[in-house]
C-alpha positions in Angstrom: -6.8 -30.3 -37.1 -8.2 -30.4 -40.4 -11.4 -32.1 -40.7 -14.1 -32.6 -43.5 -17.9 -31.0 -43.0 -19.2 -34.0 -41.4 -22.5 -33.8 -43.1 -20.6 -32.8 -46.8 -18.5 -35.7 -46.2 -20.7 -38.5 -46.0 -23.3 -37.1 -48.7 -20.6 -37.2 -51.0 -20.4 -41.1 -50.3 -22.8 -44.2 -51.3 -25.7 -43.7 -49.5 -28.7 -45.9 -48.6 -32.3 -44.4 -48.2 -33.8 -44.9 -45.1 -37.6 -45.2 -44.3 -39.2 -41.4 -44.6 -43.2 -42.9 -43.5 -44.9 -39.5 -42.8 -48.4 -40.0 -40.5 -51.0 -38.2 -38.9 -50.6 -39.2 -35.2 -53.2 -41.6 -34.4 -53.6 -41.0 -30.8 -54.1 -36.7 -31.3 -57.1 -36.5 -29.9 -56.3 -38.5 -26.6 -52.5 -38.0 -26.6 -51.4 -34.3 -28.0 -48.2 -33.1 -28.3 -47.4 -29.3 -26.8 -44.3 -27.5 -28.4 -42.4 -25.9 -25.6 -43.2 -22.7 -24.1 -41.2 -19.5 -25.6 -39.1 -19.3 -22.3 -38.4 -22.8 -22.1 -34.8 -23.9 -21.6 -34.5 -27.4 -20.9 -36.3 -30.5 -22.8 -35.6 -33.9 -20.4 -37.5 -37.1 -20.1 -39.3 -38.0 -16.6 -42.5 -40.3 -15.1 -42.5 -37.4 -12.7 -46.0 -37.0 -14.0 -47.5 -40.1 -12.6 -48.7 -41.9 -9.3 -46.4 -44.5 -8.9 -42.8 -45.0 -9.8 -41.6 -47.1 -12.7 -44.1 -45.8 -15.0 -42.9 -44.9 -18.8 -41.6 -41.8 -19.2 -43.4 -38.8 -21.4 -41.3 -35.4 -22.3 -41.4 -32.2 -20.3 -40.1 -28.7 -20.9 -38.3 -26.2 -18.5 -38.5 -22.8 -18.7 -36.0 -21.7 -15.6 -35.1 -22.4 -12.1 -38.1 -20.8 -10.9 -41.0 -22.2 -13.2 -43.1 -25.6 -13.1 -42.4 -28.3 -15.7 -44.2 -28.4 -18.5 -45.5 -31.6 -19.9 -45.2 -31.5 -23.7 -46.5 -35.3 -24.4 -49.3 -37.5 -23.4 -48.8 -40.7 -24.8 -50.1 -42.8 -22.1 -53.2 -43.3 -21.0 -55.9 -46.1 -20.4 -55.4 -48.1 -23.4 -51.8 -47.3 -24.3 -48.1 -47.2 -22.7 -44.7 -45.8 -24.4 -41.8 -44.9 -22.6 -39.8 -41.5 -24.1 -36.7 -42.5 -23.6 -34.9 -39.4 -24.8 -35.0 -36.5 -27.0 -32.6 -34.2 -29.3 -34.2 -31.3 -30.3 -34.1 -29.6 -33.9 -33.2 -25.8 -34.1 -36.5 -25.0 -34.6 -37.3 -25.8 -30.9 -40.7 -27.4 -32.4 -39.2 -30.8 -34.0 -37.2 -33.4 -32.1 -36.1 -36.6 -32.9 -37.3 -39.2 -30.2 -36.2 -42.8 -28.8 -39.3 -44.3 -27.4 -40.4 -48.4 -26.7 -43.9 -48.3 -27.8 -44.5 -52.6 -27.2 -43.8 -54.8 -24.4 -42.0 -57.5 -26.1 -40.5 -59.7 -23.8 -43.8 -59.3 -21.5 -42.2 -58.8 -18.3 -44.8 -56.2 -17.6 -42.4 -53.3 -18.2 -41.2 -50.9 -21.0 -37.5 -50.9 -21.5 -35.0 -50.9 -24.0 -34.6 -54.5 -24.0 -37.7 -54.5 -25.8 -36.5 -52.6 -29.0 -37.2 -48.5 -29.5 -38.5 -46.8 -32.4 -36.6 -43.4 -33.6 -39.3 -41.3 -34.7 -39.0 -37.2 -35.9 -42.4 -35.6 -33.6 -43.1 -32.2 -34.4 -44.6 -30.7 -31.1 -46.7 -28.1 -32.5 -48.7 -30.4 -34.8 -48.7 -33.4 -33.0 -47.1 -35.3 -36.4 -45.0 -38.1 -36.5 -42.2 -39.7 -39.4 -40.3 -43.0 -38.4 -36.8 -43.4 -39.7 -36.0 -46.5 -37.5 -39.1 -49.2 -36.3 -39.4 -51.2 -32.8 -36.6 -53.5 -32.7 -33.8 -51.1 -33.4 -31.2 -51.5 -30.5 -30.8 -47.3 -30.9 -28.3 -46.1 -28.1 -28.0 -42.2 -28.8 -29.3 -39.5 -30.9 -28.3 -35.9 -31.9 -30.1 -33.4 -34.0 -26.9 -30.7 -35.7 -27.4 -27.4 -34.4 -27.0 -26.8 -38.5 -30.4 -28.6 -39.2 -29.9 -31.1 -41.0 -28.5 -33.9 -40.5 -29.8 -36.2 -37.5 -26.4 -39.2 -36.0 -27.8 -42.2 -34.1 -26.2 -45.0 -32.9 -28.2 -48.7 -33.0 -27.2 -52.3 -33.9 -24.6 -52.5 -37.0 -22.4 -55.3 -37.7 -21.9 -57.6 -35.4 -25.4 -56.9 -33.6 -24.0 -54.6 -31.8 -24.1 -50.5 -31.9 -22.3 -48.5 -34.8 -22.7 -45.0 -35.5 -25.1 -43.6 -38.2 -26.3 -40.5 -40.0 -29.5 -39.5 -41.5 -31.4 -36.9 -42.9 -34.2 -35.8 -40.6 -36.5 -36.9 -43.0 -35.0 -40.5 -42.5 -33.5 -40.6 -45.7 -29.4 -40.7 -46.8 -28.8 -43.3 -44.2 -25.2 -44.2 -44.1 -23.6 -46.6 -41.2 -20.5 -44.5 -40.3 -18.1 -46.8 -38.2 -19.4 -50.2 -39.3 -16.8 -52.4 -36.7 -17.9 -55.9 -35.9 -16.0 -56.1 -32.4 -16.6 -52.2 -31.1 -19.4 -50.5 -29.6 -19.8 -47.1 -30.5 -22.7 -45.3 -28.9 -24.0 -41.9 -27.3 -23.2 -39.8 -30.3 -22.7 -35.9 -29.9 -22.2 -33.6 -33.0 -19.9 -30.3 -32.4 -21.5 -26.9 -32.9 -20.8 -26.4 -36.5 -21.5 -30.0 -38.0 -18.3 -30.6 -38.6 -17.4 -33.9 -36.3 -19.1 -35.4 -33.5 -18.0 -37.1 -30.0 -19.3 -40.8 -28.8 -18.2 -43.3 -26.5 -16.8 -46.2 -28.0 -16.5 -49.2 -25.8 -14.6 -52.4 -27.0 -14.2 -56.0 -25.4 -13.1 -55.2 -22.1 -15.9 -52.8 -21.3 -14.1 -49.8 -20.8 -16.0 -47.1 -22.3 -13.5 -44.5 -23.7 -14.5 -40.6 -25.2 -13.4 -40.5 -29.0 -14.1 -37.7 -31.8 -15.1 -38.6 -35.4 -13.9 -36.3 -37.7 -14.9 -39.0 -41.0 -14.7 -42.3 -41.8 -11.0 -42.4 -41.6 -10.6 -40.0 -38.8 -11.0 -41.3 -34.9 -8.9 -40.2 -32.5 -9.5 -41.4 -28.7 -10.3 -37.8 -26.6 -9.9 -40.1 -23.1 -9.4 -43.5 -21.7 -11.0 -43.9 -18.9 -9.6 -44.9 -15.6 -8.5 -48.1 -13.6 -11.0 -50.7 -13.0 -12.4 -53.8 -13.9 -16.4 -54.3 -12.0 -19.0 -54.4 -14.8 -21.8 -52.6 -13.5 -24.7 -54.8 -13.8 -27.6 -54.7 -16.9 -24.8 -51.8 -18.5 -22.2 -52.3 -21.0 -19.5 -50.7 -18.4 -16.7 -51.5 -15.8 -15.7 -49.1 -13.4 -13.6 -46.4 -15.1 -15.8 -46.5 -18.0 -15.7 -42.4 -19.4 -19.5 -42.2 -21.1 -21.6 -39.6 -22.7 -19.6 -37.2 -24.1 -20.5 -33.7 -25.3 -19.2 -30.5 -26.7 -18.9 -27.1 -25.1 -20.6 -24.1 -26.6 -17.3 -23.2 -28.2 -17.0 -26.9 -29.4 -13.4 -26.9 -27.6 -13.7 -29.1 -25.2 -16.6 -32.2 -24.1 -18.1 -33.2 -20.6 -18.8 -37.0 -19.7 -19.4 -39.1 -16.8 -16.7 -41.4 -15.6 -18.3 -44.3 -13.3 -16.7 -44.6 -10.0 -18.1 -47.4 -8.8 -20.9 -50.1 -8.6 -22.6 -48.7 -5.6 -25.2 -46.9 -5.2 -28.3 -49.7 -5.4 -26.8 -50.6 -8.5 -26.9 -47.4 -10.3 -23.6 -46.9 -9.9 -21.8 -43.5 -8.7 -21.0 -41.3 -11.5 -18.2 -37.9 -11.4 -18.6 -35.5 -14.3 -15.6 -34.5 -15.8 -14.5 -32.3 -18.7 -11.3 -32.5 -21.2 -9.9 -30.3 -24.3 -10.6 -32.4 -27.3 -6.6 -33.4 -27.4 -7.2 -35.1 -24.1 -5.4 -32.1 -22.0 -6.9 -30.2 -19.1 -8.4 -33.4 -17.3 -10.9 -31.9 -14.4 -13.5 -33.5 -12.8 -16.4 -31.1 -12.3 -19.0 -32.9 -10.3 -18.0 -35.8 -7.5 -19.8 -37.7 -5.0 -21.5 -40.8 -3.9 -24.4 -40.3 -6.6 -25.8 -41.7 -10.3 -25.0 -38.7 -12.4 -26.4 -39.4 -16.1 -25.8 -37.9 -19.6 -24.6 -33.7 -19.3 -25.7 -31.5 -21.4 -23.2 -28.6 -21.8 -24.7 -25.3 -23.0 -24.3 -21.3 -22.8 -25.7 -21.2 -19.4 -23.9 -24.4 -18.1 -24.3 -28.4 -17.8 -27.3 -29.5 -17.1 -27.8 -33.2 -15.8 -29.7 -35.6 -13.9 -28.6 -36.9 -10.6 -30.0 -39.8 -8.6 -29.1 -39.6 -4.6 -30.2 -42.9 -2.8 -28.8 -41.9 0.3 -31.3 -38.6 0.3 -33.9 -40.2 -1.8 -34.1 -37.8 -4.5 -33.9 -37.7 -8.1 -32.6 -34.2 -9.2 -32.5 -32.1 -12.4 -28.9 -30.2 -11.8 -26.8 -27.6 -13.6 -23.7 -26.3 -12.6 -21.2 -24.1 -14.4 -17.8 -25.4 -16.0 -15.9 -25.2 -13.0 -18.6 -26.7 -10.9 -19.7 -23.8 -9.2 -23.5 -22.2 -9.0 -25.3 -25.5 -8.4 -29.1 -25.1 -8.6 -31.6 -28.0 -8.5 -33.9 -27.1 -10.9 -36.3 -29.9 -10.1 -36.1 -32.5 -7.5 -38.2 -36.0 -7.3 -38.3 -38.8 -5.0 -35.4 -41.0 -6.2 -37.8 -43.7 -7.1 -38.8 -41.6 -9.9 -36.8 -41.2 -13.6 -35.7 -38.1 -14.7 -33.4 -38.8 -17.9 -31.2 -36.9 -20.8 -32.0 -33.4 -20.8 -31.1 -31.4 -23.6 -30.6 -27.5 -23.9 -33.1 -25.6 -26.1 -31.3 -23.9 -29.3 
């Protein structure tokens, strides 16, 4: 269907500047950041890097099945926590646009995003940082455009509660793109030629639902989810809830997670499934009695994260289309995080 240049289509509207603070990272001689190796792959978020579980997360780097992680951020340390929550990468492999919760707010002793995240740009190589949103932005999902640039977010709109946004990677052009008082939409995804983007869009009866955004006056629903009605505890979601959508490599098609059920210690059991953008060619990819969290879907697969109680591990997976050619690229004890990996452009 015919569809506007996302990016042309919103500059060409009001906009509102955003906050474009540039600043020398204050911690770079204690906490450096490491662009990713030349082979890398995989960019994901994990606390696979310290002695005890629950500890924040920093970004790591994969380069193949075969080769250790690669630990591209050292924020914490003696005198400092902050929890990476997750990162999109820029086309330029070196740049990526971060959620982290730098402040214990509520002072239960924990980072989490109950206590507000920042949305900074980090460029890896220098060790720089630029914030476009501060602590106590309720941000839900971020994507970098394969085009370059044009970063979409989703964080607290009207109502208080998530809308979708767009901004330039600089933090400036901000525009609120859905701006609905009763709707969440979250977990935005843009297709490979910057010309629309998937999200989740979850209204009062929980259901999280796959929809595409062509433009402001464009959303058409992609999937709806399946029977149930259990919220999943401290989530926004009832079982049947379709979340995390993103685009093939072709941009024809999106993979998401569908939860099953509210097992699982309370993570929930998650299937993977994938669907043309008109809704058609249903399939569920990945099934089982595990928490399966945000795909990933790129040129050599879908990459995800996958948390087994039952074997007590916590597993970075990819698997092709159909399902086939599992590998466990790295595996954890399931106390441990590993969260949103992202495929290297």
């Amino acid at each position: 269907m015919p569809a506007p240049r996302l990016r042309s289509a919103l500059m060409a509207a009001t906009l509102v500047a955003g906050c474009n603070t540039q600043y020398e990272n204050p911690f770079a001689d204690t906490s450096p950041t490491l662009a990713p190796r030349a082979d890398a792959t995989v960019v994901y978020t994990s606390n696979g890097y310290a002695a005890r579980p629950g500890s924040p997360r920093e970004l790591f780097a994969l380069g193949g099945a075969t080769s250790a992680p690669a630990r591209l951020t050292f924020c914490n340390n003696d005198s400092r926590r902050c929890d990476a929550v997750e990162a999109a990468p820029a086309p330029d492999r070196v740049r990526v646009a971060l959620r982290r919760v730098e402040t214990d707010t509520d002072k239960d002793g924990r980072l989490t995003p109950a206590d507000g995240e920042s949305l900074l740009v980090v460029d890896l190589s220098r060790g720089v940082e630029g914030g476009i949103l501060q602590n106590n932005a309720k941000v839900s999902g971020i994507d970098w455009a394969a085009t370059g640039d044009v970063l979409v977010y989703a964080a607290a709109g009207e109502g208080g509660i998530e809308d979708l946004y767009r901004a330039d990677p600089n933090g400036l052009n901000t525009r609120n793109l859905t701006s609905t008082a009763a709707v969440r939409e979250r977990r935005p995804r843009i297709d490979p030629s910057g010309s629309a983007a998937v999200f989740e869009r979850i209204d009062d009866t929980g259901k999280g639902q796959v929809w595409l955004f062509s433009s402001t006056g464009a959303q058409v629903r992609v999937s709806a989810g399946a029977d149930g009605t259990e919220r999943l505890a401290g989530t926004p979601y009832v079982v049947g809830s379709d979340a995390d959508p993103d685009y093939s490599p072709d941009g024809r098609s999106v993979v998401f997670r569908r939860l099953t059920s509210t097992g699982n210690g309370g993570l929930g059991t998650w299937d993977l499934m994938t669907a043309r953008l008109d809704g058609s060619a249903l399939t569920t990819v990945v099934t089982g009695p595990a928490f399966r969290g945000a795909p990933d879907w790129g040129s050599r697969g879908i990459v995800f994260p996958e948390t087994d109680t039952a074997a007590g591990a916590a597993r970075l997976v990819l698997v092709q289309a159909d399902g086939s050619g599992r590998q466990d690229l790295v595996t954890l004890g399931s106390s441990f995080e590993i969260s949103y990996p992202r495929w290297l452009q």
